[in-house]
C-alpha positions in Angstrom: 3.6 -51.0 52.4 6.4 -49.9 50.1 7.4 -46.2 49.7 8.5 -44.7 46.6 10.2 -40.6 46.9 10.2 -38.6 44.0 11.7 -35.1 43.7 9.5 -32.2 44.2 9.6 -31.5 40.7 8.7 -35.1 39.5 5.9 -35.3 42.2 4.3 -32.2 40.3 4.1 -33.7 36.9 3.0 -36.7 38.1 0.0 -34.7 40.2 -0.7 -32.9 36.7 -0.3 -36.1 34.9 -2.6 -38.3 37.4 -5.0 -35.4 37.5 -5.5 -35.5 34.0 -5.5 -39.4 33.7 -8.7 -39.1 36.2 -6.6 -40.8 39.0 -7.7 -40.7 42.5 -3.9 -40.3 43.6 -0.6 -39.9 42.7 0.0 -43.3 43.9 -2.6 -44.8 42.1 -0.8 -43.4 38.8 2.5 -44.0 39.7 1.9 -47.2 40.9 0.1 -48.2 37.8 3.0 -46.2 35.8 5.7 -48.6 37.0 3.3 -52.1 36.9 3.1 -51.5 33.2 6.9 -50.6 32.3 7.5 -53.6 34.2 5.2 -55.7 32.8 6.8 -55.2 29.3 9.7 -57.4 28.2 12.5 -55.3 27.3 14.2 -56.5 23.9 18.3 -57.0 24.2 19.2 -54.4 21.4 23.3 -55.2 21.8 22.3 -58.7 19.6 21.7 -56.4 16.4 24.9 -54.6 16.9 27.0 -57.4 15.3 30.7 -56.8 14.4 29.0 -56.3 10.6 26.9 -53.6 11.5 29.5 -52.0 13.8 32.2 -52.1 10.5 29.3 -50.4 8.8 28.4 -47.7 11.5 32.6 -46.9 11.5 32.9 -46.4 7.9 30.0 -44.0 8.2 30.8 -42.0 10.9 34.3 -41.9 9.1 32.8 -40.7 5.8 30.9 -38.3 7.7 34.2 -36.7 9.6 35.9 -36.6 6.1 32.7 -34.7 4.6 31.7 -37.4 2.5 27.2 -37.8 2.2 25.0 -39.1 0.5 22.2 -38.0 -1.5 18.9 -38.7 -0.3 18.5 -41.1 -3.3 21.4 -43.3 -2.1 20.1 -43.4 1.4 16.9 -44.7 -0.2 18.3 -47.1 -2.7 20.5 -48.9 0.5 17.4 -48.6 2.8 15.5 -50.2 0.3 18.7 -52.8 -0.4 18.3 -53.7 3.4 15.0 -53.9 3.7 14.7 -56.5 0.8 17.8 -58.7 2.4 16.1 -58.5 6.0 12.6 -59.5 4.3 14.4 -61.9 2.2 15.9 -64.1 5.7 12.7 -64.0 7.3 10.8 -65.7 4.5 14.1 -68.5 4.7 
């Protein structure tokens, strides 16, 4: 059998937490905790950071240091501009 140590602290919450769940024990929770966030494929984010979307991110934070925004109407009118473009390559 495998053994798991958890800080005095994190052992509390997950006592409260597997308490309130209806566990039996904490290692029923925990156990059943860490089987599900394993069980879940974990998406690579780093492919939607392309060197597009990076340029972009710059020029914003840049803007933002220089004390340039936007009104909420802008940020709507380029979400929207971005949402049609994203919906408009997964229909291709």
């Amino acid at each position: 059998m495998n053994e798991i140590r958890l800080s005095e602290q994190h052992y509390k919450e997950a006592e409260r937490r597997a308490k309130a769940a209806g566990y039996a024990t904490v290692d029923d929770f925990v156990a059943e905790q860490l089987q599900g966030e394993f069980s879940v494929e974990q998406e690579d984010l780093d492919q939607h950071f392309t060197p597009e979307v990076l340029a972009h991110l710059d020029r914003t934070s840049d803007d933002m240091k220089a004390g340039k925004s936007s009104s909420m109407e802008e940020v709507e009118r380029n979400q929207e501009a971005v949402r049609a473009a994203w919906l408009k390559k997964q229909a291709s």
